[in-house]
N, C-alpha and C positions, 0 to 999 in steps of 0.2 A: 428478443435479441438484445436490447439495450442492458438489460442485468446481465447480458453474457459480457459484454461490450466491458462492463462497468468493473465486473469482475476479475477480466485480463487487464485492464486498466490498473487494478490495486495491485496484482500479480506482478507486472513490471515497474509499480512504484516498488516496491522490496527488491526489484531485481536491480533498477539503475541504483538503489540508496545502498546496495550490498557493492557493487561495482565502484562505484564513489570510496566505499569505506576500504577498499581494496586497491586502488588507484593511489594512496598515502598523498595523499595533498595533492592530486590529478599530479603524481613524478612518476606516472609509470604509463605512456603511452595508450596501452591495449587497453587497459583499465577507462583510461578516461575516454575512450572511445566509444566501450561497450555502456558508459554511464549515459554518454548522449542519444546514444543509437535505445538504451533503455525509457527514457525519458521521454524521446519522440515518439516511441510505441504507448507508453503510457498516456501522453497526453493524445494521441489520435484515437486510442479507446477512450481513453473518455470524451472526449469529442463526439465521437458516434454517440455516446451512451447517452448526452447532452441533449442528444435530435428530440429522443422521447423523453425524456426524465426532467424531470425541474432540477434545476441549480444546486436550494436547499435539500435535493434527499441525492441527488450523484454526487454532491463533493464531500459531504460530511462520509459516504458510506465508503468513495475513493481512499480520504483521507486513511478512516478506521483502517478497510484492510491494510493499506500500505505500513500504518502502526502495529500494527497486531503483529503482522508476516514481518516486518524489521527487527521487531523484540524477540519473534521467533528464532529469525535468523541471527542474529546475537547473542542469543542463548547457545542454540547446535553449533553456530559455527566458529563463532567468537569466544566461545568461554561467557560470555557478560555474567554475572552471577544479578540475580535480583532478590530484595529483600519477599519474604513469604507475604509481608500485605500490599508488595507490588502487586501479586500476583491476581489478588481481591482483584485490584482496581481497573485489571487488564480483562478477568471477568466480566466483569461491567461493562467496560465498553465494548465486547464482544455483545453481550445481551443489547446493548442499549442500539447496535446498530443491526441486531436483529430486529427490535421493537421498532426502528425506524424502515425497514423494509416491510415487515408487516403491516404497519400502520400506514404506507404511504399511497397507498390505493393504486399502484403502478403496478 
């Protein structure tokens, strides 16, 4: 359950950091609301996910998704344009925080 935990945890890190980026400088009420209300869900998943998991392999793979699913969603929903060896290096750390789930004996 703690990888379930960890997983919604990165889910709603993209979801308060989209809310934020929608909020235009927390000037638009609902927005800054749904950023807190995302934020408190994100951090109580990872809280849970914290129970079982060590420190170094839940924050680093928190962080990742929440980066990964943020450049996603700035790509579809934003427009963001990224250069093509961004695109390398988001590979990577897509890989690299597979290699740390694999490798973390959790």
């Amino acid at each position: 359950m703690a990888w379930v935990f960890l997983f919604l945890a990165g889910i709603f890190e993209v979801i308060w950091a989209t809310m934020m980026k929608l909020s235009q400088f927390f000037s638009i009420l609902k927005y800054d609301i749904l950023t807190v209300i995302g934020m408190l869900i994100s951090f109580g998943f990872l809280s849970l996910a914290m129970k079982k998991l060590p420190l170094g392999i839940a924050y680093p793979i928190w962080t990742g998704i929440g980066a990964v699913g943020s450049i996603l969603v700035g790509v579809l929903l934003f427009k963001d344009k990224l250069p093509t060896l961004t695109w390398f290096f988001i590979l990577m750390l897509i890989v690299g925080l597979i290699g740390i789930k694999i490798t973390s004996g959790h």
